[in-house]
C-alpha positions in Angstrom: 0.0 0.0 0.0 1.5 3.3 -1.1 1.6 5.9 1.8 2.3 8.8 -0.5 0.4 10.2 -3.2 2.7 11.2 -6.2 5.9 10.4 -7.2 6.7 14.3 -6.4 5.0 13.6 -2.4 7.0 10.6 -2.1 10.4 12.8 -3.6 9.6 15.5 -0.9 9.0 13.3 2.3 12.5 11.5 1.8 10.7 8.4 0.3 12.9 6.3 -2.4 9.7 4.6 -5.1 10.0 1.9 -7.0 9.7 3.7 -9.7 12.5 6.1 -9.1 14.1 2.6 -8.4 13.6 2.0 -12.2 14.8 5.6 -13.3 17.9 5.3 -11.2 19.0 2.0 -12.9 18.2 3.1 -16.5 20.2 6.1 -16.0 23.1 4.6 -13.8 22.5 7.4 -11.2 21.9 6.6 -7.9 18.4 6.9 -6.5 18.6 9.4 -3.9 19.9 11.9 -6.9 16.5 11.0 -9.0 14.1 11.6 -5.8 16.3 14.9 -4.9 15.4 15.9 -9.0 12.1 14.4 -8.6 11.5 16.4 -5.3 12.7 19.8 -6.5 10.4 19.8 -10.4 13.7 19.2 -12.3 12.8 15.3 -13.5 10.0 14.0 -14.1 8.6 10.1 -13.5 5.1 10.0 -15.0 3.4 7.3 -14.0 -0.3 7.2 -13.4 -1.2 3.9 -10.8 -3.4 2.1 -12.7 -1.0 1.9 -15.5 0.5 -1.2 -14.2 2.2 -2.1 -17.7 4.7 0.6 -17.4 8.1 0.9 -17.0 8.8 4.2 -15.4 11.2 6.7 -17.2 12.9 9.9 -16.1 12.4 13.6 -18.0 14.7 15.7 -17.4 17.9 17.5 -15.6 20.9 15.1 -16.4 18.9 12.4 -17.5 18.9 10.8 -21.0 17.2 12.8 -24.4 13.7 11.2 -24.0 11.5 10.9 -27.9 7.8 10.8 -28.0 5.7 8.9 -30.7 2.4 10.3 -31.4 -0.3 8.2 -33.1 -4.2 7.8 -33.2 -7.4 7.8 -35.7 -8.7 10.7 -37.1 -12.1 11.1 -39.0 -10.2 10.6 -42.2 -8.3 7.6 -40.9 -9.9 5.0 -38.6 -7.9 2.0 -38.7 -7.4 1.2 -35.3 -5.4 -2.0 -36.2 -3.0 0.3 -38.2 -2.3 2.7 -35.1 -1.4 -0.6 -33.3 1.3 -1.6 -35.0 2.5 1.8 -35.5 2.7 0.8 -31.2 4.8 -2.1 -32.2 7.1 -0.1 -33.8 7.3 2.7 -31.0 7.9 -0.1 -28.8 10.7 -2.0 -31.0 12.9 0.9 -31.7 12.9 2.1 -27.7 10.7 5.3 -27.7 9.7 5.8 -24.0 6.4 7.3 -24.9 3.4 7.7 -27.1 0.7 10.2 -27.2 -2.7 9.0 -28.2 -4.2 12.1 -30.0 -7.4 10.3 -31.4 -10.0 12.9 -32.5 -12.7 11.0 -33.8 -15.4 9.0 -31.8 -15.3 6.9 -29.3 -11.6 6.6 -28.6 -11.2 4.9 -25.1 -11.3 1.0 -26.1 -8.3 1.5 -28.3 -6.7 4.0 -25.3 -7.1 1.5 -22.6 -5.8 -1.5 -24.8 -2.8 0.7 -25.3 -2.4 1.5 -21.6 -2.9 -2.2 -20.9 -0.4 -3.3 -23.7 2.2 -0.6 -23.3 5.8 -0.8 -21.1 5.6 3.3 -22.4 4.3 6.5 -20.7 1.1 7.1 -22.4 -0.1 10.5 -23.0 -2.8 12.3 -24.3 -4.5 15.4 -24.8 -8.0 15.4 -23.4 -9.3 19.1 -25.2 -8.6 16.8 -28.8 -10.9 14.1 -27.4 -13.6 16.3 -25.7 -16.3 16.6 -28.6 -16.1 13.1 -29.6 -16.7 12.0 -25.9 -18.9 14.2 -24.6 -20.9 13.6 -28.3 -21.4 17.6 -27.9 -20.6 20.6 -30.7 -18.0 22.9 -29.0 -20.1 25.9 -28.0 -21.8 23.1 -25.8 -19.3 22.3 -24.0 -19.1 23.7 -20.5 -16.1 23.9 -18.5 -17.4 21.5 -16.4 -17.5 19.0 -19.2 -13.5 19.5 -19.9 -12.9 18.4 -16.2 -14.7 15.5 -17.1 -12.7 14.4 -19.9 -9.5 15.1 -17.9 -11.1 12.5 -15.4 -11.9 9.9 -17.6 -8.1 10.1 -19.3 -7.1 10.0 -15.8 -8.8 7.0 -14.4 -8.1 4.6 -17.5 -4.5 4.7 -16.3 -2.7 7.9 -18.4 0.7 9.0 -17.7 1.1 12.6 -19.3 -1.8 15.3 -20.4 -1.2 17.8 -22.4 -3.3 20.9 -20.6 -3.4 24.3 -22.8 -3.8 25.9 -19.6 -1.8 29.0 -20.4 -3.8 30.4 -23.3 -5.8 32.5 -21.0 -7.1 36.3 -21.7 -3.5 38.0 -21.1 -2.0 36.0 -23.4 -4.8 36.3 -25.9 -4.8 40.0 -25.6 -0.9 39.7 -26.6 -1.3 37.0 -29.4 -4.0 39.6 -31.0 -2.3 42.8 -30.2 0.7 42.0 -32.1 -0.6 39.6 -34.5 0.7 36.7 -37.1 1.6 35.5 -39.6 0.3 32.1 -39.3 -1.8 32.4 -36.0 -3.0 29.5 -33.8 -1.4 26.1 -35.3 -2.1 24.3 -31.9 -5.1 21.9 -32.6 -5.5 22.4 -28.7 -5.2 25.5 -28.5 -7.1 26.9 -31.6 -9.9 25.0 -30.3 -9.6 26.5 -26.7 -9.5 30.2 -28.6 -12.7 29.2 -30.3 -14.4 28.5 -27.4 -13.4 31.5 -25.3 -14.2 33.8 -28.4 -17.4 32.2 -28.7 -18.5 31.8 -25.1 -16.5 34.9 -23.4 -15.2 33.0 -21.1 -11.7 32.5 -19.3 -10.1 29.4 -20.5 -11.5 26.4 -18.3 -8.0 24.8 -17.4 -6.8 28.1 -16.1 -9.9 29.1 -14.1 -10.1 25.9 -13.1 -6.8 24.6 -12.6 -7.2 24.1 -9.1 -9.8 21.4 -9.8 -7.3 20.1 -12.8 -4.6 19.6 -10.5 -7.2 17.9 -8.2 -7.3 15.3 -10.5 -4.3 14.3 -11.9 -3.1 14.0 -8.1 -5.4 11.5 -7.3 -4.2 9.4 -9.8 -0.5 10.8 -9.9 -0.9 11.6 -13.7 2.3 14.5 -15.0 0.6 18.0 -16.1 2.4 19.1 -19.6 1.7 22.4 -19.9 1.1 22.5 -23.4 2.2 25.8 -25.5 -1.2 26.7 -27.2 0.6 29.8 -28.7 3.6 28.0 -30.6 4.9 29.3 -33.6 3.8 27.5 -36.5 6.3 29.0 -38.9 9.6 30.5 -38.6 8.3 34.1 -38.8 6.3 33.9 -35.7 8.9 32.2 -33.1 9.7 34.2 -30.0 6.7 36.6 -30.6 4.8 38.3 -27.7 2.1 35.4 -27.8 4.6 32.7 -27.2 6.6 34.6 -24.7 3.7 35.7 -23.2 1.9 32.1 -22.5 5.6 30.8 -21.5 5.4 33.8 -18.5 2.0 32.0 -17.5 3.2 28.3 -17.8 6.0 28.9 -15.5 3.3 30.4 -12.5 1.2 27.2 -13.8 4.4 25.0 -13.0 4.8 26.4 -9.5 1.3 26.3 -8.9 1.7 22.6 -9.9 4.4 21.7 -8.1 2.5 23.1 -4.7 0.6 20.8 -5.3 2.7 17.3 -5.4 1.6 17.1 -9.2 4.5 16.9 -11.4 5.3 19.1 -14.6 6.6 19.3 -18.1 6.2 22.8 -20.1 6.3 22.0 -23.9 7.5 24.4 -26.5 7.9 25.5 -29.9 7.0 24.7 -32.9 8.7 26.5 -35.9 12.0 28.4 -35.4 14.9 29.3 -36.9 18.8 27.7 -35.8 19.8 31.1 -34.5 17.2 31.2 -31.9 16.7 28.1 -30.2 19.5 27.8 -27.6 18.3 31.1 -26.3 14.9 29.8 -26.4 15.7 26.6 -23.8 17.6 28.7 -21.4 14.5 31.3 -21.3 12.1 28.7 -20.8 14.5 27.2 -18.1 14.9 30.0 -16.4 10.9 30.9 -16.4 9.3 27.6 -15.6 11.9 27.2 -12.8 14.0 24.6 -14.8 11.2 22.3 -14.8 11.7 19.4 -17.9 11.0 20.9 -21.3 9.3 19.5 -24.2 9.6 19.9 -27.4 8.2 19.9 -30.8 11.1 19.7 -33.2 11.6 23.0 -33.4 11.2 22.9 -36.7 14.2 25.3 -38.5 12.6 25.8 -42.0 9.5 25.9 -43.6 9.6 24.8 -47.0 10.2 21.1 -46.6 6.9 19.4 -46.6 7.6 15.5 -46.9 11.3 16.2 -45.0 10.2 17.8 -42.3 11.5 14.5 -39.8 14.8 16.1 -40.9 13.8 19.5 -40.0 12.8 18.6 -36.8 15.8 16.4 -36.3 17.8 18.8 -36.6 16.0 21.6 -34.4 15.6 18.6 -31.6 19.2 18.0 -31.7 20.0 21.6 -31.0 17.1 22.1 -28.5 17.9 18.6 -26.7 22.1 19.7 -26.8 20.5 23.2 -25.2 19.1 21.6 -22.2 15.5 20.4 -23.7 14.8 17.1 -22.2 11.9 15.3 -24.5 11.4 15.3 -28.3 8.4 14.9 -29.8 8.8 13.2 -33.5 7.4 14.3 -36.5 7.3 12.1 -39.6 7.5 12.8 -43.6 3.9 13.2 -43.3 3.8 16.4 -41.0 1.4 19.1 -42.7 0.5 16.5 -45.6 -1.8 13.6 -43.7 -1.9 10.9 -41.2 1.5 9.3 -40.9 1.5 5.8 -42.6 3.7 3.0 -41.2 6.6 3.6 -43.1 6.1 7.4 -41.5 6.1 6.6 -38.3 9.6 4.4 -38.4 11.1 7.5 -40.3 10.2 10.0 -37.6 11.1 7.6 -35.2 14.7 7.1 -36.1 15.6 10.7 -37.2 13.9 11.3 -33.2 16.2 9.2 -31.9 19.4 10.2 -34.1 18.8 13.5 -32.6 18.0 12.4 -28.9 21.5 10.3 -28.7 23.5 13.2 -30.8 22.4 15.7 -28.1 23.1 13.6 -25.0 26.6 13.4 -26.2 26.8 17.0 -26.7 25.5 16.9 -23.4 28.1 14.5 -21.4 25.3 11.9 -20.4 27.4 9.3 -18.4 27.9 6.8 -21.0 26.6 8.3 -24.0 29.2 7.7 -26.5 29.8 3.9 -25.4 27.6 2.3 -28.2 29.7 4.7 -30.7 32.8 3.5 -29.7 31.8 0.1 -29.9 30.5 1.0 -33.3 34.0 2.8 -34.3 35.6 -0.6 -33.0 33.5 -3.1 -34.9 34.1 -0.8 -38.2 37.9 -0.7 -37.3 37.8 -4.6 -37.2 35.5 -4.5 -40.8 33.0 -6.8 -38.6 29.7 -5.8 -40.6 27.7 -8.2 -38.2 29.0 -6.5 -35.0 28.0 -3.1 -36.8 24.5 -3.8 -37.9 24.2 -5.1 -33.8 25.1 -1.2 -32.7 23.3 0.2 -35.2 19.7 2.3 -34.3 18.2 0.6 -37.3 20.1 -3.0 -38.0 17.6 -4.5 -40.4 18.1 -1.3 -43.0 21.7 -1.2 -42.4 22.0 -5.1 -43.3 20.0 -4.4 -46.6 22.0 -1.6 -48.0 24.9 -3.7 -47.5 23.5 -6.6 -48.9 21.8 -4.7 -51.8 25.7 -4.5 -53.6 27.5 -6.8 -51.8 31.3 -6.4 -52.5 33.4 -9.1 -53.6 35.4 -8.9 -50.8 33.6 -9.2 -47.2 36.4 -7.4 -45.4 35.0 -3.9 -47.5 32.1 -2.5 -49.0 30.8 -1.8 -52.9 31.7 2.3 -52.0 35.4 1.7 -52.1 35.8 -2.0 -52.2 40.1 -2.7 -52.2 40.3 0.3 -51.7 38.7 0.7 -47.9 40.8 3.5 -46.1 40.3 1.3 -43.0 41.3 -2.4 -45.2 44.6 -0.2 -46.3 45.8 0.9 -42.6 45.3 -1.7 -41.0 47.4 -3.8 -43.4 50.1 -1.6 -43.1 50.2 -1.4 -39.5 50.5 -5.4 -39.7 53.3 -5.4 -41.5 51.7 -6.6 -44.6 52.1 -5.5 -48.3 48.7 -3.6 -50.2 48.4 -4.7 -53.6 46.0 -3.7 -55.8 46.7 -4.5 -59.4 47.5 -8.7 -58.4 46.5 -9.8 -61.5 48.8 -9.6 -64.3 
């Protein structure tokens, strides 16, 4: 029987979880330096209680680059059975969690067979879900009816929710004031706007947040304070709308914290190179250095069909700047639902840019699987490279696809192999190359 609440209760009372247990032995740190992180907002564990599949992971302050797979039906796309094994492969290449963002219908059975199925933190965004559950057109929504969507998520055993909490009226009045070029591109948060302009109300998770937090405490569920006012191209990044929802998720994350409920603060969106380390220290330094998740940033806008490399290589700058969670995107971003094929993509280039930045970083171990890497292609032992490689089966079929005559090389340089050539002459042998006469 548990006798503290949240893993953030349990961090400030002294008390050593079993999931900080997990964390610690993941991340080769001791324990007592995850519940100090956990205790002060700095790392996050989320782990809701009745989501007994999980194996807990760590977001944050010294900890690994974690990546987050988003997946789910849509009203143009409702193949359950196709967002399942986009799971599998989540789960095979080692992404620690995935967002159910289901928009369309009744979308619990396939969230709590995920939950039940998953090793993953699960999160989802319960404003996406709202109309489809509640069966209501938005203007019929009350605020009350939010809270209950936040409570259902809650109770069928999710880790994370994304809350647009900080897309109240002051940061309104500074998204309109100033203006954009591209708006609201939050799904979230456009929807939130709507109903605010439409109802004159104060946005529902702020003026309730109390009741919000309320919730996720009872079932120990991590708030991410999602960034409603994210630039969606590079024009708009750093703007008064996004710097002004940022000033309000940091009270929101203290607020939080007051209450034992842990936090991540996501952010942007589009941006340009130039701008994003400055963009993870100011967020660090407003939201009180809690975790910070990101979207990308994206660093160009013209690559529709590319853009898991223009997130890749935003996240790797963000990540090497102190943010702590990726989000992928896929080939598909801004074109359609991501097929199969897009998920793996957006998966791997996630994860290229995850390990990349925790070297940059000086993650205790980081580079080991490199060096093993540089060793095996020192030796010319293909086997022991596809082993250390992120994807093994694609590595093995380039190879394979021209095999060169020799095994000891490869159909780029073949006799030729700068490594084939130094190592012979550091053994004292002879390189030939025109043997027959």
């Amino acid at each position: 029987m548990r006798n503290y609440t949240t893993q953030m209760d349990a961090a400030k009372r002294g008390i050593i979880t079993p999931e900080m247990e997990t964390v610690a032995a993941k991340e080769q740190l001791s324990a007592e330096v995850i519940r100090e992180r956990v205790a002060a907002g700095t790392v996050a564990i989320p782990a809701n209680v009745r989501h007994t599949a999980l194996s807990a992971e760590g977001i944050g302050m010294g900890l690994k680059t974690k990546i987050n797979v988003n997946l789910g039906i849509s009203g143009d796309a409702k193949d359950y059975d196709l967002e399942m094994q986009k799971v599998d492969l989540a789960l095979k290449f080692g992404a620690e969690a995935i967002m159910d963002l289901s928009n369309y219908g009744k979308t619990n059975t396939f969230r709590q067979a995920l939950i039940e199925k998953s090793p993953a933190m699960i999160g989802t965004v319960p404003m996406y879900d709202a109309i489809g559950y509640l069966d209501k057109d938005l203007l019929e929504i009350s605020a009350e009816d939010f809270l209950r969507v936040v409570r259902a998520h809650a109770e069928e055993g999710v880790d994370f929710m994304t809350i647009h909490a900080g897309i109240n009226r002051r940061a309104v009045e500074a998204f309109r004031r100033e203006g954009r070029r591209m708006n609201i591109v939050s799904r979230g948060g456009s929807l939130l706007f709507a109903w605010m302009m439409m109802t004159g109300n104060e946005n529902p998770f702020f003026e309730h947040y109390d009741e919000v937090l309320a919730i996720l405490r009872e079932f120990d569920v991590t708030i991410s304070l999602g960034d409603a006012l994210r630039p969606g191209c590079i024009d708009d990044s750093t703007d008064a709308a996004q710097i002004s929802e940022l000033i309000e998720l940091g009270n929101l994350t203290r607020r939080a914290w007051e209450k034992d409920v842990q936090v991540m603060v996501e952010g942007p969106g589009h941006m340009a190179m130039n701008e994003i380390a400055a963009n993870m220290a100011l967020q660090k330094r407003l939201c009180h250095n809690a975790p910070f998740y990101v979207l990308g940033p994206l660093v160009t806008d013209i690559a529709p069909g590319y853009d898991h490399i223009t997130s890749a290589i935003g996240g790797a700058i963000a990540a090497a700047s102190g943010a702590d969670f990726l989000c992928y995107v896929t080939p598909a971003e801004h074109l359609r639902l991501p097929d199969i094929n897009d998920v793996k993509e957006g998966i791997i280039a996630s994860k290229i840019a995850a390990h990349a930045a925790d070297i940059a970083k000086g993650i205790p171990n980081a580079r080991d699987i490199d060096n093993k890497m540089a060793d095996a292609r020192h030796k010319v032992d293909w086997d022991e490279m596809f082993k250390y490689a992120i994807d093994p089966d694609k590595a093995r079929a380039y190879f394979e696809s021209t095999p060169p005559a020799d095994r000891h090389t490869c159909s780029m340089c073949g006799k030729m192999c700068a490594v084939r050539t130094t190592n012979m002459i550091l053994e004292g042998k002879k390189v030939e190359f025109c043997t027959e006469k």
